[in-house]
Backbone as CSV, one residue per row, in Angstrom:
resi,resn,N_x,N_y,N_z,CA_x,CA_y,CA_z,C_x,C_y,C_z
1,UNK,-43.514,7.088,-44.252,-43.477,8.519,-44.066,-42.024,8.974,-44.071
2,UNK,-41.774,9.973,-44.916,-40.160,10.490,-44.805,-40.336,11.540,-43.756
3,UNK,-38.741,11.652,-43.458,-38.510,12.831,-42.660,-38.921,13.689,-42.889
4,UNK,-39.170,14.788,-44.012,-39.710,16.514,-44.717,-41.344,15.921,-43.959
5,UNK,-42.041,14.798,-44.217,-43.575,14.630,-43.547,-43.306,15.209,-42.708
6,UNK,-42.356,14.417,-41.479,-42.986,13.985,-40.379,-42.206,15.935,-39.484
7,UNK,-41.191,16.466,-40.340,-41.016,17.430,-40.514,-41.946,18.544,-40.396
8,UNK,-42.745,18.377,-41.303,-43.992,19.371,-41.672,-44.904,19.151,-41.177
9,UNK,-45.202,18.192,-40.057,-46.273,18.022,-39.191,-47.147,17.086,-39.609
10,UNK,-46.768,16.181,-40.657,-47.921,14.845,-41.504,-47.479,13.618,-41.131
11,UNK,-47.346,14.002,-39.634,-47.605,12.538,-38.844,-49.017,11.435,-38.760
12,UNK,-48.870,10.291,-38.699,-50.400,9.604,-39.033,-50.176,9.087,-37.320
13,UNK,-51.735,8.856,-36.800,-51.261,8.218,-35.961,-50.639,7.182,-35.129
14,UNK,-50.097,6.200,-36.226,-49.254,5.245,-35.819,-48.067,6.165,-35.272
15,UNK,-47.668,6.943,-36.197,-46.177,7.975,-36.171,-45.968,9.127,-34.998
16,UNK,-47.498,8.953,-34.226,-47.716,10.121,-33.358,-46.357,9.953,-31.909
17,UNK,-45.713,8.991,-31.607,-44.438,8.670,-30.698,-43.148,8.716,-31.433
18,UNK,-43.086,9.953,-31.793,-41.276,9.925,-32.303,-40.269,10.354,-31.138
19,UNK,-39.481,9.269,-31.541,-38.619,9.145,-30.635,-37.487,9.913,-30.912
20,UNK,-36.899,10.723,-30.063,-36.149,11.517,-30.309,-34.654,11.106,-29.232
21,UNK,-34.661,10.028,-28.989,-33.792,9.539,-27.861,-32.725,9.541,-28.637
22,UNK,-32.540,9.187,-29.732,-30.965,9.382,-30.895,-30.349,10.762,-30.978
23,UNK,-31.411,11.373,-31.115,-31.193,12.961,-31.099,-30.263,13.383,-30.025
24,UNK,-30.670,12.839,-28.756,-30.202,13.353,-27.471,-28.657,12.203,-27.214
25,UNK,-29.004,11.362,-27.529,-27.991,10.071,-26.992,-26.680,11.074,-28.184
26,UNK,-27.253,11.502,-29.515,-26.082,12.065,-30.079,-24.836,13.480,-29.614
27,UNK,-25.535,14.005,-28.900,-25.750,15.134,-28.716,-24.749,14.650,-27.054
28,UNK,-25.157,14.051,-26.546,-24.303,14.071,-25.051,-22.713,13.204,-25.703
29,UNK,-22.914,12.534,-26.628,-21.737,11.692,-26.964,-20.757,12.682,-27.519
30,UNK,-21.529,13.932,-28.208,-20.593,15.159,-28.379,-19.891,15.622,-27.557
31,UNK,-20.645,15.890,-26.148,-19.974,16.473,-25.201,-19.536,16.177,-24.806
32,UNK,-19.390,14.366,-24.383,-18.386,13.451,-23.568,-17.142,14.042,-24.342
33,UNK,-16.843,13.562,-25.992,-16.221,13.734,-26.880,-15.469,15.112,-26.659
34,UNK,-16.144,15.847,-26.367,-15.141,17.288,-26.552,-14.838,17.594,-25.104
35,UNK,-15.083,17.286,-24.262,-14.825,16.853,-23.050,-13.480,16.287,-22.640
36,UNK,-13.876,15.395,-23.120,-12.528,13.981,-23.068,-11.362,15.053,-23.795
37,UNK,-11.150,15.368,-25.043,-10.658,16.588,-25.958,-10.011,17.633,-24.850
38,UNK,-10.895,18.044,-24.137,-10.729,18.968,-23.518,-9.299,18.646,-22.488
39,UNK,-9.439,17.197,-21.968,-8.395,16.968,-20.812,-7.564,16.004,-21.332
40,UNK,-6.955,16.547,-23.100,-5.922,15.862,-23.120,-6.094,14.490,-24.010
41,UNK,-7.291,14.092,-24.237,-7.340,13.059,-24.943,-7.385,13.511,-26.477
42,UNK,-6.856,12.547,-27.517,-6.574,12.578,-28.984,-7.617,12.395,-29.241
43,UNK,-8.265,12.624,-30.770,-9.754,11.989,-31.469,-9.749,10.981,-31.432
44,UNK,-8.171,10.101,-31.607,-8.306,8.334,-31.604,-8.395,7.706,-30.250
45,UNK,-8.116,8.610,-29.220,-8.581,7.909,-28.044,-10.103,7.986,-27.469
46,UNK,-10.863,9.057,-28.046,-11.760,9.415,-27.838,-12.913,8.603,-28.449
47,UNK,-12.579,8.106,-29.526,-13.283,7.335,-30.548,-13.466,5.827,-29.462
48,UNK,-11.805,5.754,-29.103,-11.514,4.072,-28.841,-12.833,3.868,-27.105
49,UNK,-12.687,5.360,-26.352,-12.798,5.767,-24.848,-15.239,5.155,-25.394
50,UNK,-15.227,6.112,-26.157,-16.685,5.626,-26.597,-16.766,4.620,-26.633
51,UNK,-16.237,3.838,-27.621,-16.333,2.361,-27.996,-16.571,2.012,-26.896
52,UNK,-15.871,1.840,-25.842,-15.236,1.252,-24.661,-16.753,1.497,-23.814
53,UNK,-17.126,2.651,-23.904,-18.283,3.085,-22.931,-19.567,2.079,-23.606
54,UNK,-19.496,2.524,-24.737,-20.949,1.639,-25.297,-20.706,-0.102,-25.142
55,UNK,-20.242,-0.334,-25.051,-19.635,-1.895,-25.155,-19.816,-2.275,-23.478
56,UNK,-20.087,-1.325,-22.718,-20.066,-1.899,-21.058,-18.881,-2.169,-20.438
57,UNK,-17.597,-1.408,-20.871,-16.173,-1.677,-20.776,-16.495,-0.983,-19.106
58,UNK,-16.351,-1.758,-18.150,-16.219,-0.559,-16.791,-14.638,0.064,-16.616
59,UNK,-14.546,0.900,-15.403,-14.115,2.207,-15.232,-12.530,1.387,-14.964
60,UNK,-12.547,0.585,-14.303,-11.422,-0.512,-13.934,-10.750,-0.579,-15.191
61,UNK,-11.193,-1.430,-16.166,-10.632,-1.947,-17.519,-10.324,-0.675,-18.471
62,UNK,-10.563,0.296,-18.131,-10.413,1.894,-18.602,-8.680,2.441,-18.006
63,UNK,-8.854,2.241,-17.051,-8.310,3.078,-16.195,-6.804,3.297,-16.772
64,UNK,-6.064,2.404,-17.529,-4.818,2.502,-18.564,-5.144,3.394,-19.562
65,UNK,-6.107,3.805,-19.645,-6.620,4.969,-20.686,-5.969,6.239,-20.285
66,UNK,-6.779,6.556,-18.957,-5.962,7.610,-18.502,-5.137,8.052,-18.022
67,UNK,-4.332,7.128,-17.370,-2.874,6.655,-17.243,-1.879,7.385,-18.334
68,UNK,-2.631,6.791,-19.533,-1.658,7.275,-20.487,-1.586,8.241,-20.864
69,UNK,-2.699,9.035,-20.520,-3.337,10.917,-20.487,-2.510,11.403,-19.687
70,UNK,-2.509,11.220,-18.617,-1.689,11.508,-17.509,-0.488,11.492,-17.353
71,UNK,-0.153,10.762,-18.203,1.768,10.383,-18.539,1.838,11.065,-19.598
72,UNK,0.958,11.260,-20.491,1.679,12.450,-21.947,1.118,14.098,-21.081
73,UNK,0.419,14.344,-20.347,0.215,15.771,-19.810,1.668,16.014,-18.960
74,UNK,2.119,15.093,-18.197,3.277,15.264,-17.375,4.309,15.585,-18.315
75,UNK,4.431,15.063,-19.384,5.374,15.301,-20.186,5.644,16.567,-20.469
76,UNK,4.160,16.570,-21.538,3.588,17.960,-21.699,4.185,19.257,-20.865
77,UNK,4.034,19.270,-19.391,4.292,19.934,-18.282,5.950,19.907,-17.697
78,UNK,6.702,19.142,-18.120,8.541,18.953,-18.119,8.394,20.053,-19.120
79,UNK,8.380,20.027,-20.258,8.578,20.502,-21.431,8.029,21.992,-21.875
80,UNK,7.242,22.272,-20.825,6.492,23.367,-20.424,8.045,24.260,-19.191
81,UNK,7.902,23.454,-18.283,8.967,23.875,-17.585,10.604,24.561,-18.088
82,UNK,11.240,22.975,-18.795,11.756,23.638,-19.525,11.971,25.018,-20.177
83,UNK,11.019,24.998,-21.144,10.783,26.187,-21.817,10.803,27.108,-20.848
84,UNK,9.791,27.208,-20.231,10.145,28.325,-18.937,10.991,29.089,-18.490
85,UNK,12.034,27.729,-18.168,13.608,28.448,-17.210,14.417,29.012,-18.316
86,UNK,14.067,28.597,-19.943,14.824,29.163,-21.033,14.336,30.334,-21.027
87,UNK,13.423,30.488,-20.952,12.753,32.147,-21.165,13.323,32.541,-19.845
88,UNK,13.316,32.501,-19.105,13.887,33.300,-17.859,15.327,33.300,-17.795
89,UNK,15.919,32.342,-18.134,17.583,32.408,-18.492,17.881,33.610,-19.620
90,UNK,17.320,33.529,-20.351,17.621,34.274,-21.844,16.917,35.856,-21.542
91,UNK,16.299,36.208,-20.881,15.790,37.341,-20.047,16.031,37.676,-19.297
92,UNK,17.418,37.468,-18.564,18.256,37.373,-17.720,17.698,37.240,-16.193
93,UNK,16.825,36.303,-16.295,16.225,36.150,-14.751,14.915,37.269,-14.457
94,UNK,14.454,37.513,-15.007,13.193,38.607,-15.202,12.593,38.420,-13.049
């Protein structure tokens, strides 16, 4: 049976249990994904951070992951600062 069948409702009853658990398992791996995105992580860490999850990597053997999130946001945040006191220098102290 192709997908457009089972689509159009020409399920037999062997086919009557479709599993839709891929559907969903895809769908949350998005959101981890844009998630992770969200606080700083790259697509290549995000890719590597999955791997890591599906593979049974625990939170311990992770934890240099975000370490390194945490050390490029700090950066991030000097460099933020920076900029800052330039805008307020050059605005003569606003």
């Amino acid at each position: 049976m192709t997908r457009g069948e089972r689509c159009r409702g020409h399920v037999s009853d062997n086919d009557a249990t479709i599993d839709f658990g891929h559907e969903v398992q895809a769908v949350e791996r998005i959101r981890l994904a844009k998630a992770l995105q969200a606080h700083g992580f790259t697509l290549d860490e995000v890719i590597d951070a999955l791997h890591s999850f599906e593979t049974g990597t625990t939170c311990a053997d992770e934890r240099w992951r975000l370490e390194r999130v945490v050390d490029r946001i700090d950066r991030q945040l000097d460099e933020l600062r920076a900029l800052r006191d330039t805008v307020l220098d050059t605005a003569g102290g606003l």
